[in-house]
Each structure stands twice: as structure tokens, then as C-alpha cells.
N, C-alpha and C positions, 0 to 999 in steps of 0.2 A: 412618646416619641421624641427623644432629644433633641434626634438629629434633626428632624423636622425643624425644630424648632431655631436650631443654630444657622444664621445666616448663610450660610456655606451648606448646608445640610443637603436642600433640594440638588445642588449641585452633586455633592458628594452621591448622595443616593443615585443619580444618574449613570454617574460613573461607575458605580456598583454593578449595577446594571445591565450597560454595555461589556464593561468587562466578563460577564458573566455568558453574554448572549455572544460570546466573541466567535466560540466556535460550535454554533446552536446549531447549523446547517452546512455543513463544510461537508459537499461532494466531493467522493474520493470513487475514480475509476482503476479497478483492480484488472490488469489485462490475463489472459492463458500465460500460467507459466510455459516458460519452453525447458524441453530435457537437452542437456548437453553430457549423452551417455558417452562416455570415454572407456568404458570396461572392453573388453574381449568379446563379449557379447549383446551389444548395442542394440537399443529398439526393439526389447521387448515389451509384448503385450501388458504383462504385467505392472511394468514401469510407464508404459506410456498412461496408463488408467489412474495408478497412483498419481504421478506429476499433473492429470487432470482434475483430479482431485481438488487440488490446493486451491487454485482460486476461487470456490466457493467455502471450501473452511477459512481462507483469510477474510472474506470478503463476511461469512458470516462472524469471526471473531471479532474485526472492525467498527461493525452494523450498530452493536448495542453501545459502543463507546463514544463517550464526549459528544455526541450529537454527530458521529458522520454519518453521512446518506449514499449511501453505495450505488451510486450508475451505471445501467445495463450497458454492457458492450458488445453488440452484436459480432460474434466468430466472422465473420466475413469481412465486415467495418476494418477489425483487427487485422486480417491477413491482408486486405490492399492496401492499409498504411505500413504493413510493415516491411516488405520489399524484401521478405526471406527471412533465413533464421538468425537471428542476433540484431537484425535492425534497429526496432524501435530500444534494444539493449544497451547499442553503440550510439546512438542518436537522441539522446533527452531532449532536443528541441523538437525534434520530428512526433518521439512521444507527448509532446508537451502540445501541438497542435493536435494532435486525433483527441487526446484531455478536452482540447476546447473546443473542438468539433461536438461533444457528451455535454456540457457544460459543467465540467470539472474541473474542481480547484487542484486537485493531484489528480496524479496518474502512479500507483504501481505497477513496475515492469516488474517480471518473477522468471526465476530458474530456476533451475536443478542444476546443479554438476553431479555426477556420479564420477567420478573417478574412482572407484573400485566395488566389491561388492559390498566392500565390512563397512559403508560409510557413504552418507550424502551431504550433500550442504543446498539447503535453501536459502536460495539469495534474492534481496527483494530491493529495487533502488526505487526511491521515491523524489519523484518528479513533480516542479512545482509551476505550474500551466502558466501563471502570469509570466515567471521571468525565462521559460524555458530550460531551469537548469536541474542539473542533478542538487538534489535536498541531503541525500547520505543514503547509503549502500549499506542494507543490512546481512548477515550469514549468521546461518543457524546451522550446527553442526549434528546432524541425527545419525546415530550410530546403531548395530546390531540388524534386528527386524524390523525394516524402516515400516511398513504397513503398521506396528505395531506403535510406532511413535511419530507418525507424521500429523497427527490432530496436536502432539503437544510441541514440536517443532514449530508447528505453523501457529499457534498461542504466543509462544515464546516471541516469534517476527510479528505478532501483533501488539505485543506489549513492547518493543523497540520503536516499533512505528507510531504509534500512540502518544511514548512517551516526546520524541521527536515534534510532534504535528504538536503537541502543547507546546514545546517551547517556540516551534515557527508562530503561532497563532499568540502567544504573550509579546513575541518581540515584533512581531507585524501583523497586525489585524487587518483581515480583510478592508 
């Protein structure tokens, strides 16, 4: 053990260390996406099942990475923080407090837009609970038979999100 040995060494391995452990436990609340159907035929069943979908395929792509810990959010908790549809969307500080109400270090807000039938976009902004702000706004654009590609859409915004939450957690540790 060299390093041991080099005066600096017990240091260095600490820091090894911590840096390692930096994002061991980092709670991450994923809220219901909302649908913002814009087609001709808005609010179907169909589509509303699909967009419910999502927060648990995000929440469980998330789960096994970098050590996040996914924080239950109870449907109700959610609808009286949110004051209607797009609130906690248009408000990342208001999201950022129901975060620390969970004791969550993020908060994912999630959408759909559908503006047509040939095409959707998942869009996910990640909120960061300590300073209240928007972290970055991610879009995934799923094309054709969305049923048939919204597990790898929602892959996709979790490997954005991931990649992201490593660089907030390099450049400021908990």
C-alpha cells in the first residue's frame, strides 16, 4: 500500500472516498407527468394511461443508477401543491419546496406534449430543492407507435438526467 505509506496518502484516500460516496444517496422525487394533448382529439383514454405510465418507468430507469433513491409522492401531496395543470411546470421554486416537503434533493416535473398524432415529446425539467431553481429541461422526441417506444424514450431522459445529476454532484456536493 503506497499510498498508505506516503504522507499525503491517508489524506488522498479520504478524498478518494468521499468523492466516491458523493452521490451514494441522492433523493430524487419524480412527480405524474401531465399530458398537454394539443391534437383534435384530446384526452384520450388511451393517452392518458400511456402519460401515467411514465413516472414509474422513469422513476424505475433512475432507481438502479449512481445511487439515487426514488421518493414516494403521494397523488394528492402532488395535486394540492400544484394549483392545476402546469403549476409546479411554471413554478420550480414551488416544485422545489413540495421536493423538501419528501426530503428530496431533486424534483422531476414531467410532460407530454402531443401536438399531433405522428409524434410526442417527453419533457422532464429537473429541479434542484436547495436553491429552488431550474437544473435543465430535458425533450425526448418519440415518433410512430408511441406505446411501442415510450420504455426507450423514457431510457433515453434518464440517461440525460443521470448524465446531468453527475456533473451537478462533481461540481457541488452535497
Amino acid at each position: 500500500m503506497p499510498l498508505l505509506k506516503n504522507p499525503l496518502g491517508p489524506v488522498l484516500a479520504l478524498l478518494l472516498l468521499v468523492s466516491l460516496s458523493a452521490g451514494a444517496d441522492t433523493p430524487i422525487a419524480v412527480l405524474d407527468f401531465e399530458l398537454h394533448d394539443i391534437t383534435s382529439n384530446p384526452g384520450v383514454a388511451e393517452e392518458v394511461r400511456r402519460t401515467a405510465s411514465l413516472k414509474p418507468l422513469l422513476e424505475s430507469s433512475l432507481s438502479g443508477k449512481n445511487g439515487y433513491r426514488i421518493v414516494a409522492v403521494d397523488a394528492d401531496v402532488q395535486r394540492a401543491a400544484s394549483h392545476g395543470f402546469g403549476y409546479l411546470w411554471d413554478h420550480p421554486d414551488e416544485a422545489a419546496l413540495l421536493g423538501k416537503s419528501l426530503g428530496s434533493r431533486f424534483v422531476i416535473v414531467g410532460r407530454v406534449s402531443k401536438p399531433s398524432f405522428l409524434f410526442v415529446h417527453f419533457t422532464a425539467r429537473v429541479v434542484d430543492v436547495q436553491t429552488g431553481r431550474l437544473v435543465e429541461e430535458f425533450v425526448v422526441e418519440v415518433k410512430g407507435q408511441q406505446q411501442n417506444f415510450s420504455g426507450k424514450g423514457v431510457e433515453n431522459l434518464a440517461r440525460q438526467i443521470d448524465a446531468k445529476l453527475q456533473t451537478v454532484a462533481r461540481a457541488r456536493p452535497d
